[in-house]
VMD Tcl script that draws the C-alpha trace (Angstrom):
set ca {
  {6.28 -8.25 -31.76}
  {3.91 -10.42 -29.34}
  {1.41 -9.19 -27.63}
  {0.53 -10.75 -24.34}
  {-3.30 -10.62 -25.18}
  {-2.81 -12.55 -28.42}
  {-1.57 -15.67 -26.10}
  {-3.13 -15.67 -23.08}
  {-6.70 -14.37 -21.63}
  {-7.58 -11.09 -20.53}
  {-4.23 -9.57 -21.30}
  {-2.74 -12.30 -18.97}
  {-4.30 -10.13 -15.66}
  {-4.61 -13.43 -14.35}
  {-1.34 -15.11 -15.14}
  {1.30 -15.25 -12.92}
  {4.61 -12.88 -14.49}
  {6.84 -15.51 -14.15}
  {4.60 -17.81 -16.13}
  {4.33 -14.96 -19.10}
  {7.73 -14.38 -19.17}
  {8.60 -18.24 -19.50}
  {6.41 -18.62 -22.30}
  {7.82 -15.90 -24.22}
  {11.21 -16.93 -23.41}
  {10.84 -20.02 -24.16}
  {9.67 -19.11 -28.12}
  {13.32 -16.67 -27.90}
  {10.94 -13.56 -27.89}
  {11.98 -10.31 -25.74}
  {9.58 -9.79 -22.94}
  {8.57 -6.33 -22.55}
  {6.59 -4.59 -19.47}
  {5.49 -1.54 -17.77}
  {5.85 -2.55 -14.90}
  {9.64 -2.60 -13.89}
  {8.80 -3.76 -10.24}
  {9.55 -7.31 -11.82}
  {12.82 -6.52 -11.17}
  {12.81 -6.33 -7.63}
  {10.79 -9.59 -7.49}
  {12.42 -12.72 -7.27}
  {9.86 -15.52 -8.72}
  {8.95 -12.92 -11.45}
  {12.53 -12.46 -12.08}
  {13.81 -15.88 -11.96}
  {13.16 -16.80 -15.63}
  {15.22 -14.03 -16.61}
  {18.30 -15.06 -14.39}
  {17.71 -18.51 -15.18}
  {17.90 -18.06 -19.41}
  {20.51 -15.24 -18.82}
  {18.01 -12.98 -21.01}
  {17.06 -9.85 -21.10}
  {13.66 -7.96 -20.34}
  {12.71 -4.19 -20.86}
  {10.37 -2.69 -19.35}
  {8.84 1.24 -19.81}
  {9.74 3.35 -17.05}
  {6.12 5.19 -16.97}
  {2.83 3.18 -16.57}
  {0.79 6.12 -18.11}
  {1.99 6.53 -21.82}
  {-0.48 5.91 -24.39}
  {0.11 3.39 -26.71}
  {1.63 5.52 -29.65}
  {3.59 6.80 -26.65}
  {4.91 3.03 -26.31}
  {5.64 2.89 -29.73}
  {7.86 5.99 -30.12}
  {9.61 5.50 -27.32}
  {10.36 2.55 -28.16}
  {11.26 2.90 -31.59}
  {13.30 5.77 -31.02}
  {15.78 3.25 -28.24}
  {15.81 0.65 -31.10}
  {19.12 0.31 -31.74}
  {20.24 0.45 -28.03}
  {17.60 -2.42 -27.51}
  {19.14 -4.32 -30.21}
  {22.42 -3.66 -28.99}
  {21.53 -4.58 -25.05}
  {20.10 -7.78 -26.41}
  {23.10 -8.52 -28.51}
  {25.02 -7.86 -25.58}
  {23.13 -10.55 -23.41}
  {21.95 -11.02 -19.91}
  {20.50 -11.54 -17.31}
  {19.34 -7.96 -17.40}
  {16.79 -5.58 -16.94}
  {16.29 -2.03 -18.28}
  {14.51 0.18 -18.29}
  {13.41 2.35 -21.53}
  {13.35 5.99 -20.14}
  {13.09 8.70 -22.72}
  {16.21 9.62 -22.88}
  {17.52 5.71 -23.64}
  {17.60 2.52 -21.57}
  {18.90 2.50 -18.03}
  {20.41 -0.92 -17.08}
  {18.50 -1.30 -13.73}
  {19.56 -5.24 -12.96}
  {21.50 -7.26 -11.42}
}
mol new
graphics top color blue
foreach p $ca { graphics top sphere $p radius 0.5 }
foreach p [lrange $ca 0 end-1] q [lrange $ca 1 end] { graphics top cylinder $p $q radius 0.2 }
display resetview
């Protein structure tokens, strides 16, 4: 795992999301958010559609980070099988398991 904060300043809060997302994608990493309103943009989205990746984000901007964690180890095997199965796509990691929300 990356973390966005280990790359770019200030936890990237002043970096575009497109620009974030190409970087990662770029190095073959996974981008991950919790914000799944990326979705619905199109210059945010683009690099995903353009790569035919695949980005996950958490469906609730208020877990605490061991929160994160579980939830997303608990889905790990249905991430690894979503990325297997390629993209573009976007889903979302509920808690019940990962909700393809895109295209």
């Amino acid at each position: 795992m990356h973390r966005i904060v280990d790359v770019f300043p200030a936890d990237a809060q002043d970096i575009p999301d497109e620009q974030w997302i190409s970087y990662g994608l770029d190095r073959s990493w996974i981008p991950l958010s919790k914000d799944g309103r990326i979705r619905t943009r199109d210059l945010e989205i683009r690099p995903v559609l353009e790569r035919s990746a695949v980005l996950f984000y958490l469906d609730n901007q208020q877990l605490r980070t061991l929160e994160m964690v579980e939830r997303l180890d608990s889905h790990r095997n249905a991430i690894h099988r979503a990325v297997e199965k390629g993209g573009p796509a976007a889903y979302a990691v509920r808690t019940n398991g990962l909700d393809r929300t895109w295209p």
